[in-house]
C-alpha positions as CSV (number, residue, x, y, z in Angstrom):
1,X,134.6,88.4,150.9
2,X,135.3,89.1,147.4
3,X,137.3,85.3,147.0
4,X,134.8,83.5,149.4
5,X,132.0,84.5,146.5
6,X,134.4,83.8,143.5
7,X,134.7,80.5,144.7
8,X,131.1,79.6,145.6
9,X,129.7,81.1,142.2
10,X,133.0,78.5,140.8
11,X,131.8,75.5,142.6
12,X,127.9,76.7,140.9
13,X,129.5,76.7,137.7
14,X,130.4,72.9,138.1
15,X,127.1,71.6,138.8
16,X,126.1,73.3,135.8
17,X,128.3,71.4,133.3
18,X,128.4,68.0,132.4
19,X,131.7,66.3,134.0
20,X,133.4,65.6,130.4
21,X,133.3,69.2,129.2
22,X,134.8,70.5,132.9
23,X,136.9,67.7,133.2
24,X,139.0,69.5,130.4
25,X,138.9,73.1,132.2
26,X,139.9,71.1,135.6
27,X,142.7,69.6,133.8
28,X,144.1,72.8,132.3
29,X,146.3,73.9,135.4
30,X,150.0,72.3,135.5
31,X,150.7,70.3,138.5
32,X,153.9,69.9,140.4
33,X,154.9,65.9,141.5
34,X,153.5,66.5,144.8
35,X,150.2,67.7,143.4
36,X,150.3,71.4,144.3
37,X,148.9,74.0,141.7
38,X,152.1,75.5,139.8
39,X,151.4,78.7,140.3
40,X,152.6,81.6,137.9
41,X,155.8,82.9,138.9
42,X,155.2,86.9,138.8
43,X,152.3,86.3,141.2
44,X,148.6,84.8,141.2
45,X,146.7,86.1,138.1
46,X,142.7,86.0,138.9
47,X,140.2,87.1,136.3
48,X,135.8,87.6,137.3
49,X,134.1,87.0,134.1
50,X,130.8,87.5,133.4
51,X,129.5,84.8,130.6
52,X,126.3,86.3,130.1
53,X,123.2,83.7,130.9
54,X,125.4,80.9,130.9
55,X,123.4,77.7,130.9
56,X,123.1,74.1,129.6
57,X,122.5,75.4,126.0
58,X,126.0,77.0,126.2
59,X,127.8,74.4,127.7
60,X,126.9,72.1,125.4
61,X,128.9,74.1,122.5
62,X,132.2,72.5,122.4
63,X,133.4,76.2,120.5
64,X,132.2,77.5,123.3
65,X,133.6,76.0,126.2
66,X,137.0,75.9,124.4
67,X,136.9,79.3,124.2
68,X,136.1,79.1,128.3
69,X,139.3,76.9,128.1
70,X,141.7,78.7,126.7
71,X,140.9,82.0,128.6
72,X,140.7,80.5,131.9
73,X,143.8,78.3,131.7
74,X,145.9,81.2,131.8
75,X,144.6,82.3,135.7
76,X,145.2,80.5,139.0
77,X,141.9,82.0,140.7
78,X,138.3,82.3,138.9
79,X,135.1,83.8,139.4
80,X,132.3,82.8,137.2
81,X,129.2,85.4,136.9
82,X,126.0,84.7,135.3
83,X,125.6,81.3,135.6
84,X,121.7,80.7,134.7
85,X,119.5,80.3,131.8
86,X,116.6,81.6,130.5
87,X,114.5,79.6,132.5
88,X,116.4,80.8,135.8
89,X,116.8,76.7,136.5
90,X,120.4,75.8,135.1
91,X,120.8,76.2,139.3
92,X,118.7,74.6,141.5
């Protein structure tokens, strides 16, 4: 149940961003010529992170999602946590 909910609160974290900001996270996993994920060889590294109130005000910090960048590029399965604002409306 645990990956079914990592994924979903993912997929939340998408509608949240603008598309050129995530376009760079999306892009940050290698792909093989047939357009599989190259996964790492020792295994699949996943990471849960909890970004603390992350909304539109954050994602619009280009220090900040390039620190989202270069932590995340490094795993091959993510689950976001926290993704709201203030105004509990960065989700709708």
């Amino acid at each position: 149940m645990r990956l079914i909910v990592g994924v979903l609160i993912t997929v939340g974290l998408i509608s949240v961003l603008s598309s050129e900001p995530w376009s760079a996270l999306s892009a940050a996993k290698s792909v093989t010529p047939s357009g599989e994920a190259d996964l790492a060889p020792d295994g699949l590294h996943v990471i849960s992170w909890n970004i603390q109130v992350f909304g539109r005000s954050k994602a619009s910090k280009p220090q900040v999602m390039a620190h989202i960048l270069e932590t995340l590029q490094h795993y091959d399965l993510i689950a976001i946590q926290e993704i709201r604002d203030k105004s509990q409306t960065a989700i709708q």
